[in-house]
C-alpha positions as CSV (number, residue, x, y, z in Angstrom):
1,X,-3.5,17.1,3.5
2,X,-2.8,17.4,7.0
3,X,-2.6,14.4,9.6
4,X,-6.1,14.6,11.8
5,X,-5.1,14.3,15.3
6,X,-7.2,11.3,16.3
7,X,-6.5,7.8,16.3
8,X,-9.1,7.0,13.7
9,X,-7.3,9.5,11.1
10,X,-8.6,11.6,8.2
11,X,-10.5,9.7,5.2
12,X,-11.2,10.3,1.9
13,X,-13.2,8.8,-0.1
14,X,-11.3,7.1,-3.1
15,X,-11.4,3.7,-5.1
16,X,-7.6,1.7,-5.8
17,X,-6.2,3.9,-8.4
18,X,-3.7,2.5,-10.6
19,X,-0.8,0.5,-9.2
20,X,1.5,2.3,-11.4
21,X,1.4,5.3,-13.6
22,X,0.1,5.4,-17.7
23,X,2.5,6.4,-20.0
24,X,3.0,7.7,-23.3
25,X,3.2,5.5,-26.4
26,X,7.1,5.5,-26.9
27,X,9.4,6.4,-23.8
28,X,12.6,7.3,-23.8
29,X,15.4,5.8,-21.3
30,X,15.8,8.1,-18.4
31,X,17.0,7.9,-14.6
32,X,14.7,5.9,-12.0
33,X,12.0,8.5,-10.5
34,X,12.8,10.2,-7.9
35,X,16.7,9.9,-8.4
36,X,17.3,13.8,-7.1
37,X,15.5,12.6,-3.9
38,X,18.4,10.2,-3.1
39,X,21.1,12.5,-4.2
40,X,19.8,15.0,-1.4
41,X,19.0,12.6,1.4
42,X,22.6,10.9,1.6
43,X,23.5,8.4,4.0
44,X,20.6,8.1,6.5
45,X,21.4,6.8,10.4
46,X,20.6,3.6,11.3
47,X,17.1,2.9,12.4
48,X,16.7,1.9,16.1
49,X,17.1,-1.1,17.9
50,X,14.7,-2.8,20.0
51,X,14.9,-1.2,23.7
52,X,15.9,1.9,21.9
53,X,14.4,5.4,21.5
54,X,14.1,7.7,18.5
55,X,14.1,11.2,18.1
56,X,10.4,11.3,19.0
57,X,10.6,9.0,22.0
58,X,9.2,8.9,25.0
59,X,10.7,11.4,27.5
60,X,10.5,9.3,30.8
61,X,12.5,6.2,29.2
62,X,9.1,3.5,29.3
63,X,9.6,1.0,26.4
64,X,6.7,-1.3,26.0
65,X,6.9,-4.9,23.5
66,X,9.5,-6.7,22.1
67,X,10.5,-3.6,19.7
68,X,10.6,-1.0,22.5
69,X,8.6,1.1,21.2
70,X,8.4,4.0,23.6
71,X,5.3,4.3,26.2
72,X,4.5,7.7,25.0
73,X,5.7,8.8,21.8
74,X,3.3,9.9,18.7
75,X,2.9,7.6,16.0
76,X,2.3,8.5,12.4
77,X,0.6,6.3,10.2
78,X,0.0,7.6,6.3
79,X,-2.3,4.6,4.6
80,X,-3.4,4.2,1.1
81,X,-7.4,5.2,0.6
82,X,-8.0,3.1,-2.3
83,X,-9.5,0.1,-2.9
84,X,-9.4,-1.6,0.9
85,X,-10.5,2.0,2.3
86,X,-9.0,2.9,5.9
87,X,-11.8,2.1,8.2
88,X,-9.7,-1.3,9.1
89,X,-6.4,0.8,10.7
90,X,-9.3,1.6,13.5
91,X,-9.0,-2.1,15.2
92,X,-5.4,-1.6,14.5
93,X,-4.8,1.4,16.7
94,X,-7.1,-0.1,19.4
95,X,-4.7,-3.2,19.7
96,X,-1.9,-0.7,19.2
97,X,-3.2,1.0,22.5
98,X,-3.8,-1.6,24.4
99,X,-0.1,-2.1,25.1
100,X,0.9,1.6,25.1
101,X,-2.6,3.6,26.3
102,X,-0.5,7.2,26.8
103,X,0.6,7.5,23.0
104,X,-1.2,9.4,20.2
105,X,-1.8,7.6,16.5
106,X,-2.4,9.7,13.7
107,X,-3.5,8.1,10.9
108,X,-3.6,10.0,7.2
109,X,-5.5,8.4,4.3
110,X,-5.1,9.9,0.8
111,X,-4.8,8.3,-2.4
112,X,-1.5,10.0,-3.8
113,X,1.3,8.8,-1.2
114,X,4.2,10.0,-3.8
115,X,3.4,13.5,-4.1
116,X,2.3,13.7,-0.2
117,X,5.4,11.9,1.5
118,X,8.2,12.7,-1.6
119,X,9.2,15.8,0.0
120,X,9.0,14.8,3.6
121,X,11.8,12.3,2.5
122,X,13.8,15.1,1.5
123,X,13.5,17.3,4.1
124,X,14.2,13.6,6.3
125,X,11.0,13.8,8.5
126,X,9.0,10.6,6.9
127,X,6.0,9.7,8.9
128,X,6.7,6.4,10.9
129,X,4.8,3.8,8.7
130,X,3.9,4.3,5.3
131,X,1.4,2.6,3.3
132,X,3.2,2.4,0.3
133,X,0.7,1.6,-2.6
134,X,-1.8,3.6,-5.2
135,X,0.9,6.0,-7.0
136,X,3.7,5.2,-4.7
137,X,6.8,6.0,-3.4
138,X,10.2,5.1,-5.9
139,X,11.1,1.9,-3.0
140,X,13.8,0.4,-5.4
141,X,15.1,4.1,-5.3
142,X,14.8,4.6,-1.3
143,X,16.1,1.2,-1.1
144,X,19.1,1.7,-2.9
145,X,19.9,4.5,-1.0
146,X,18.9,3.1,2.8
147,X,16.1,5.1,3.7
148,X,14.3,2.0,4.5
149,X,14.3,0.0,8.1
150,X,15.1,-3.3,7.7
151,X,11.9,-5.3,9.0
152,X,13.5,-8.8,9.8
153,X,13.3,-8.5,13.6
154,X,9.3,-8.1,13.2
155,X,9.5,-11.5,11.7
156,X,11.3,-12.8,14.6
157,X,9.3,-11.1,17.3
158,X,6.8,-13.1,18.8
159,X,3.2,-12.6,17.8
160,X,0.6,-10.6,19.2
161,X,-1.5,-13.9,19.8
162,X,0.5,-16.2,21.0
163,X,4.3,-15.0,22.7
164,X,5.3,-19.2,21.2
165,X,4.9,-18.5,17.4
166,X,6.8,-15.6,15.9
167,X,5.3,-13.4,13.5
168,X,6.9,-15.2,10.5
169,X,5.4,-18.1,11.1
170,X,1.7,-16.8,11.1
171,X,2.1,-16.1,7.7
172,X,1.6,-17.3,4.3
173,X,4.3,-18.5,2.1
174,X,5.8,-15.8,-0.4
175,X,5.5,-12.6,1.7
176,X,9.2,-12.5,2.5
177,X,10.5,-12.8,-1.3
178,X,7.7,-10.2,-2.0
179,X,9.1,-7.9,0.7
180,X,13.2,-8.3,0.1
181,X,15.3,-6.2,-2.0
182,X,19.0,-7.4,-2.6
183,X,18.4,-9.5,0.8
184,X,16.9,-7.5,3.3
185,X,13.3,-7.6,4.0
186,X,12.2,-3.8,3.4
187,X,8.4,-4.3,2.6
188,X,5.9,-5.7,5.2
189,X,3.4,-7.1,1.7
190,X,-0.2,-7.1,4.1
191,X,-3.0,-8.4,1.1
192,X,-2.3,-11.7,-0.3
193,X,-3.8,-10.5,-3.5
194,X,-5.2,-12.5,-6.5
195,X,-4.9,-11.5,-9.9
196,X,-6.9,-13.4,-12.9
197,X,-9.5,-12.2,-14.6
198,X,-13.1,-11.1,-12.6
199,X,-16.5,-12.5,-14.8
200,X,-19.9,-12.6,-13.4
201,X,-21.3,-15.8,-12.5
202,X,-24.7,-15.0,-12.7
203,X,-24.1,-14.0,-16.5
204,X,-22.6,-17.2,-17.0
205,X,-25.1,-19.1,-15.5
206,X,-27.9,-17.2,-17.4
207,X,-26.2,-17.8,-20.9
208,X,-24.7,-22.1,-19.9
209,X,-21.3,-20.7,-20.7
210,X,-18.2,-22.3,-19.2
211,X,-14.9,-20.7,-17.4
212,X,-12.5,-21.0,-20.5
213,X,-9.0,-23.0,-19.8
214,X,-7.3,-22.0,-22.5
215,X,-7.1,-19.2,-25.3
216,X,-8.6,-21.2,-28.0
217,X,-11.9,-21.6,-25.5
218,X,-11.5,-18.1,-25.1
219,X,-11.8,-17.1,-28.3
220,X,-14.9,-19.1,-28.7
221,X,-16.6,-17.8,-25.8
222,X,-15.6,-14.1,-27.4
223,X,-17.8,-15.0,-30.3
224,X,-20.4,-16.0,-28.7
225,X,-20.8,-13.3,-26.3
226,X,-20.0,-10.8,-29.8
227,X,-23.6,-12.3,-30.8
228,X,-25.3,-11.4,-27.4
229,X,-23.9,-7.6,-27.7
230,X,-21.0,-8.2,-24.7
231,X,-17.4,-7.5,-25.2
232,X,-15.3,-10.5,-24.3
233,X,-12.7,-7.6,-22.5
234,X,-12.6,-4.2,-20.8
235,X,-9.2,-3.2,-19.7
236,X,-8.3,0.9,-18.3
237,X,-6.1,2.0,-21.4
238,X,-4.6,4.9,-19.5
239,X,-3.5,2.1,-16.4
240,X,-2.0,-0.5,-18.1
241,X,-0.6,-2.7,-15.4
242,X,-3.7,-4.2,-14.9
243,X,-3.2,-5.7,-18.7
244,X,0.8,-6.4,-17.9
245,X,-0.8,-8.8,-15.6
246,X,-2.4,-10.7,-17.9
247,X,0.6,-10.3,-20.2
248,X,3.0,-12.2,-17.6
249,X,0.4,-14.8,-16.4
250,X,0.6,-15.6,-20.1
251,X,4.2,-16.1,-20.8
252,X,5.0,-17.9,-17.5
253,X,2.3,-20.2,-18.0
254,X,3.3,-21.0,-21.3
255,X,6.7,-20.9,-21.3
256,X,7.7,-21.8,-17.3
257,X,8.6,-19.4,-15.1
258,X,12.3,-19.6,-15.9
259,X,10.9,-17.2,-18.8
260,X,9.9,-14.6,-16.4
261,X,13.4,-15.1,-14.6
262,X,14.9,-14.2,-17.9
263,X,13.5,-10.7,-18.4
264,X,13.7,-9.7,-14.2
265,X,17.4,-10.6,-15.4
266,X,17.4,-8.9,-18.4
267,X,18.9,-12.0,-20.3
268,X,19.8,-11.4,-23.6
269,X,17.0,-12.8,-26.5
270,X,14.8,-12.9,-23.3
271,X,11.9,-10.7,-24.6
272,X,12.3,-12.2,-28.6
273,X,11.4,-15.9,-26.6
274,X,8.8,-17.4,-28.5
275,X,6.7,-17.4,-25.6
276,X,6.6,-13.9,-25.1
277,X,5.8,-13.5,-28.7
278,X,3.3,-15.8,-28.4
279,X,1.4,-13.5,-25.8
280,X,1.7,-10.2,-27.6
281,X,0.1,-12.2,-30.5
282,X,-2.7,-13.7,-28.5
283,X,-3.7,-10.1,-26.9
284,X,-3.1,-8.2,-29.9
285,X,-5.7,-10.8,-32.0
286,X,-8.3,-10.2,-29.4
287,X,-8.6,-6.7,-31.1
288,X,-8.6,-7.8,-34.7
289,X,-11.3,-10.0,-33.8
290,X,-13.1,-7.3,-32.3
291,X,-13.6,-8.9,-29.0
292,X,-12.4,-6.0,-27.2
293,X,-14.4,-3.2,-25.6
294,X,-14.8,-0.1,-27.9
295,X,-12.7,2.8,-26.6
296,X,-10.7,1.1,-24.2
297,X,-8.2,3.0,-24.4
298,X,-9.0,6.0,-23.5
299,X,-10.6,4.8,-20.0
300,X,-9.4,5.0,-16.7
301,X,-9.5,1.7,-14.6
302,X,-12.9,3.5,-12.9
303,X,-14.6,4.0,-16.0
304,X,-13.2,0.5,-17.4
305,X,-14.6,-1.7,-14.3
306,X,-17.8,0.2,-14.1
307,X,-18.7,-0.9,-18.1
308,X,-17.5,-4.3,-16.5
309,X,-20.0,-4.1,-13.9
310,X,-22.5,-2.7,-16.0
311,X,-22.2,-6.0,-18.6
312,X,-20.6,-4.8,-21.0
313,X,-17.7,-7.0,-21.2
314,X,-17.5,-10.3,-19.6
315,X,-13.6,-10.2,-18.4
316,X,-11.7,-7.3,-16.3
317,X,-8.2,-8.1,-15.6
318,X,-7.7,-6.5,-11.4
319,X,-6.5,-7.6,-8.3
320,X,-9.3,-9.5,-5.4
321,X,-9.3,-5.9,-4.3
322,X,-11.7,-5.2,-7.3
323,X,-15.4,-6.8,-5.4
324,X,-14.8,-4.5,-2.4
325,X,-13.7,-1.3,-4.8
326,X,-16.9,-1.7,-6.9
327,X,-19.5,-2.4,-4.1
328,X,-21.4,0.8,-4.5
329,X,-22.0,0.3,-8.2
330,X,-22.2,-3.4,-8.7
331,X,-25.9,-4.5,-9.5
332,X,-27.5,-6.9,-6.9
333,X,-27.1,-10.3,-7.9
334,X,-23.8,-9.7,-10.2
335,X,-22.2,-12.9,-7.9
336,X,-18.3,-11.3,-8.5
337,X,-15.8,-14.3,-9.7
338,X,-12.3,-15.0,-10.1
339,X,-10.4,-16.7,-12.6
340,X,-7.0,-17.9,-13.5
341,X,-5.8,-16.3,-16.9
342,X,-5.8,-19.2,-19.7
343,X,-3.6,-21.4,-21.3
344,X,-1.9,-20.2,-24.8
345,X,-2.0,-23.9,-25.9
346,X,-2.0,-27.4,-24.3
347,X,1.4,-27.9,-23.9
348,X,2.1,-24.8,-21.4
349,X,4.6,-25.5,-18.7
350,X,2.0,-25.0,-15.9
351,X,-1.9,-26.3,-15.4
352,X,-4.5,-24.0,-16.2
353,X,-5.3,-23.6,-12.4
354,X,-2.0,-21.8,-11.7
355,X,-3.2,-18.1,-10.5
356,X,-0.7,-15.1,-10.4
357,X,-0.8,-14.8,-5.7
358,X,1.1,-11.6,-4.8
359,X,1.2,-10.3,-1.4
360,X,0.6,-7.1,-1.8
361,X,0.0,-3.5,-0.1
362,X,3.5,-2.6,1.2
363,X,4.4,-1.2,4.1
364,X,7.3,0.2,4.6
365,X,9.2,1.7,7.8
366,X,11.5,4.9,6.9
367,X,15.0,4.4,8.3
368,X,14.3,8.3,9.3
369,X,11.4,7.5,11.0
370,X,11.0,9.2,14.9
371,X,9.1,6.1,16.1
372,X,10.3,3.2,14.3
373,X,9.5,0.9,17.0
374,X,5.9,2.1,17.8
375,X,5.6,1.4,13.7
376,X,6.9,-2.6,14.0
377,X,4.7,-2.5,17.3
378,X,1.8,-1.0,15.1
379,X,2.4,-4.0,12.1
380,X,2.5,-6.3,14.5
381,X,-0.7,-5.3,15.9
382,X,-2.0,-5.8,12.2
383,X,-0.6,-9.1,11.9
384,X,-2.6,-10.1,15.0
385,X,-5.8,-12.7,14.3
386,X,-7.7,-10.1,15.1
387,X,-7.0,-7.2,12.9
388,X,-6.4,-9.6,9.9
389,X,-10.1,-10.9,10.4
390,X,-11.3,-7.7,10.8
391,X,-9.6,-6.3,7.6
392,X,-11.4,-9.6,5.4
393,X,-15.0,-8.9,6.9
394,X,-14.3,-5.3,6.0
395,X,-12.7,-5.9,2.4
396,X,-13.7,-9.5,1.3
397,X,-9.8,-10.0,0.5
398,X,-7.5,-12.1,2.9
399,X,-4.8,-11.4,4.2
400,X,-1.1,-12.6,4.4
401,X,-2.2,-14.2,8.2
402,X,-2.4,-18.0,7.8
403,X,-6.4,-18.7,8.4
404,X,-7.7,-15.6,9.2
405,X,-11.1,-15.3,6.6
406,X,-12.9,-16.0,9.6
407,X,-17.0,-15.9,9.1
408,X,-16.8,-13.8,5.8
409,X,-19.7,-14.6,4.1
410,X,-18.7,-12.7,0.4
411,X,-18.9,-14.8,-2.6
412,X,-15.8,-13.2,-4.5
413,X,-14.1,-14.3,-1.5
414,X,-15.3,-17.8,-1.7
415,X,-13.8,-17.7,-5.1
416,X,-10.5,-16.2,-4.3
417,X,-9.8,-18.7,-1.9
418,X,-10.8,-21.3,-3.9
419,X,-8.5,-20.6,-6.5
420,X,-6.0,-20.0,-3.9
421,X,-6.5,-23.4,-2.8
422,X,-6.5,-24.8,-6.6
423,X,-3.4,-23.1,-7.5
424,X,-1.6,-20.1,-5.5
425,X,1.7,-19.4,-7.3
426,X,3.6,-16.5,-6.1
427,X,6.3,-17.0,-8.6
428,X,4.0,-15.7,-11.5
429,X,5.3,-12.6,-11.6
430,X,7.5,-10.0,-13.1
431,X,9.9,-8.2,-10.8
432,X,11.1,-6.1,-13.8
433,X,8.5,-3.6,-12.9
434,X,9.7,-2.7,-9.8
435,X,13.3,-3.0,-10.5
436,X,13.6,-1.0,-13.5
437,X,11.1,2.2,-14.4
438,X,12.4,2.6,-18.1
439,X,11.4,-0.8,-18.7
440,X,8.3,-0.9,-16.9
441,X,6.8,2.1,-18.2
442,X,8.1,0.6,-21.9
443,X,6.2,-2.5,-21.4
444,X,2.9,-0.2,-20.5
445,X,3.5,2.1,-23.9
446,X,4.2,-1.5,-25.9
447,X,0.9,-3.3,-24.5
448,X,-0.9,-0.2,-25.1
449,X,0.3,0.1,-29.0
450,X,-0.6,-4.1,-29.6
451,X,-4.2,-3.7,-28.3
452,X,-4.5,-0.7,-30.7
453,X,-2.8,-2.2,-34.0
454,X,0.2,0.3,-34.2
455,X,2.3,-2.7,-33.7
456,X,3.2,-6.4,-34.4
457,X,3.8,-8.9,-31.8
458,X,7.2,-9.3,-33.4
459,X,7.8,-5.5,-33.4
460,X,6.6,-5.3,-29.9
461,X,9.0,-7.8,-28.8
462,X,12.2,-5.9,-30.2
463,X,11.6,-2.7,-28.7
464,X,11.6,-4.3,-25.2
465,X,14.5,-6.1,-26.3
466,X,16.1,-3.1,-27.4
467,X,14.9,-1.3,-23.9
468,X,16.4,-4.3,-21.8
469,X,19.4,-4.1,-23.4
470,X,19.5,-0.7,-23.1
471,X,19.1,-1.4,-18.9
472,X,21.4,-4.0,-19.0
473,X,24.1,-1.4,-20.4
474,X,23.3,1.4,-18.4
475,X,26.3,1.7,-15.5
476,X,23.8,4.4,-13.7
477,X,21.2,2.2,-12.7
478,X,21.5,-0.8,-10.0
479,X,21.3,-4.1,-11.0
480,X,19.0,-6.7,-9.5
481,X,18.9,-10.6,-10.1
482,X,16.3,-12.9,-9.5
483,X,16.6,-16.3,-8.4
């Protein structure tokens, strides 16, 4: 799909596909995706330095902001179209003008990044500023290989608000970690993105039913929503991360999230733990209890929210990106709510309250890139009060800017920050998935086979064992450790 050469872009229309790929039931070990793509790029230069020009820059030597970014050199922008949409990179490339009028930004919004911008990488003409999410680009690969622009000095610039306060210090607390690979700071995470499980308030209001806490409520409420004709769960069988979400929550709640340490390190025993056990058990007896959406998986995450939305589960695991994706199907008066996946027993390691708080949609800066410093220019533009506001009234989701919800009246957003407030943890997370693609796509084909009954919890658990072992002793692929 080619760029459209205005500073609004080309859109398509699109809902937030699946973060990562399905896969089949059993997978077999192979190299990380997109391995051939590093082994033709080789070394890549250096990415510019503030004051600097790149291959695309400006002819008469003008550098404008603390970046340099050249007065009149294109910019190319390629966003995701999913979920958030792409109308929000227009108050972007306003800003973005208002400090360099003579450039051109073309912005590109399409839903499959990978297959659009793999081969630019090879050939080595990346856009400027990619939008890395939907069915993205291999970073741990590009990483590894340093085709990615180290975005430390945005953090240090100062911000587009107020030349006193640097850009790092607008913004919330875990966007760094979620950003750095093996040190450096490679991903600019915009969303700060709340994963639980979404319910409808009205529903529960209707019926006198109460959030659960922990799994035993859960179970309960299950039962008594079986009797009504609603499913207590709807989850896309052919886009499983959405269910590895609840899968984590559940272990590091449990168990602490020196569990969840364990297998990003890919400690030996770490996946036989009893708390990870304990949380293949727990989703896998959700089926035999027949508390699960019929035909689950088979659906897509479209088809899986929309029976959500339609009532016919009470419970969809997604990201706060889920109100804003559904809004054209939702029924009026659905009132859209977050919460926090429960507690396998009373004596988890942390409160019920704690909420998996990612910051997500990465950008990234190619280290090929022709205008690298009209892209930092461009982030910092969205870092700006102005544009973060602007992307919550649009979207309903905030943003990594410290207190920028501004006047958004949305009441999934009320609830998001609410639970935010009542127990943001950024640490409740797996880095595995992004680290290691055998094991990811492992966990997905394992998850899928203990909703369906091929498998045990305690079979489950060995054949991750045996895959992260299998990691762990494969020389070919880089090693990451979390701490």
């Amino acid at each position: 799909m080619a760029p459209r050469m205005a500073a609004s872009g080309q859109r398509t229309a699109g809902r937030h596909g699946p973060r990562e790929d399905a896969v089949p039931r059993r997978v077999l070990l192979r190299p990380r995706l997109a391995l051939a793509v590093v082994l033709a790029l080789g070394a890549a230069p250096a990415a510019c330095a503030p004051g600097e020009t790149g291959p695309g820059g400006d002819p008469t030597g003008d550098v404008v902001g603390p970046f340099g970014a050249p007065a009149g050199a294109d910019l190319e922008v390629y966003v995701f179209d999913g979920g958030y949409g792409a109308e929000y990179t227009d108050t972007v490339v306003d800003l973005y003008h208002r400090g360099l009028p003579g450039s051109r930004v073309d912005v590109s919004a399409v839903q499959e990044i990978a297959t659009q911008l793999q081969p630019r990488f090879v050939a080595g003409n990346p856009p400027d500023l990619v939008d890395n999410s939907g069915r993205p680009l291999e970073v741990t690969t590009l990483a590894d290989a340093g085709q990615l622009t180290d975005l430390a000095p945005l953090l240090a610039a100062p911000s587009f608000d107020d030349p006193a306060v640097t850009v790092g210090e607008t913004l919330v607390d875990g966007v760094v970690q979620a950003g750095t690979h093996d040190g450096t700071l490679l991903e600019l995470r915009y969303v700060n993105t709340a994963y639980g499980l979404w319910y409808s308030r009205s529903l529960f209001d209707r019926h006198g039913w109460t959030v659960p806490t922990t799994w035993d409520e859960l179970l309960a409420l299950g039962e008594q929503a079986k009797a009504e004709g609603i499913a207590l769960l709807a989850y896309p069988g052919q886009a499983m991360s959405y269910l590895a979400d609840v899968f984590v929550a559940l272990v590091g709640k449990q168990a602490g999230l020196g569990a969840l340490e364990a297998l990003d390190n890919l400690e030996p025993g770490a996946w036989r733990a009893p708390a990870v056990v304990a949380a293949f058990d727990a989703l896998a007896g959700l089926r035999t209890r027949g508390l699960v959406l019929d035909g689950c998986e088979g659906l897509d995450h479209t088809q899986a929210q929309t029976a959500f939305v339609r009532g016919e589960a009470l419970f969809y695991p997604a990201g706060s990106w889920l109100e804003n994706e559904m809004r054209h199907v939702t029924p009026a008066g659905f009132e859209m709510a977050i919460a926090p996946v429960p507690l396998l027993d009373d004596d988890a390691a942390l409160d019920a309250a704690a909420l998996t708080v990612v910051p997500g949609e990465p950008f990234v800066v190619p280290a090929r890139a022709a205008n690298p410093a009209g892209a930092m220019e461009f982030l910092r533009a969205m870092l700006s009060r102005e544009a973060a506001a602007d992307f919550t009234r649009r979207t309903g989701v905030p943003t990594v800017v410290r207190g920028t919800t501004g006047d958004a009246d949305l009441p999934a957003l009320r609830t998001v920050t609410e639970a935010i407030d009542a127990g943001a943890q950024p640490q409740l997370r797996a880095w595995f998935r992004t680290w290691y693609e055998p094991l990811r796509t492992q966990v997905f084909a394992t998850l899928g086979d203990v909703l369906a009954g091929r498998v045990t919890a305690q079979e489950a658990a060995t054949t991750l064992q045996e895959t992260a072992d299998d990691v762990a002793a494969d020389d070919a692929i880089t090693k990451h450790t979390r701490r």
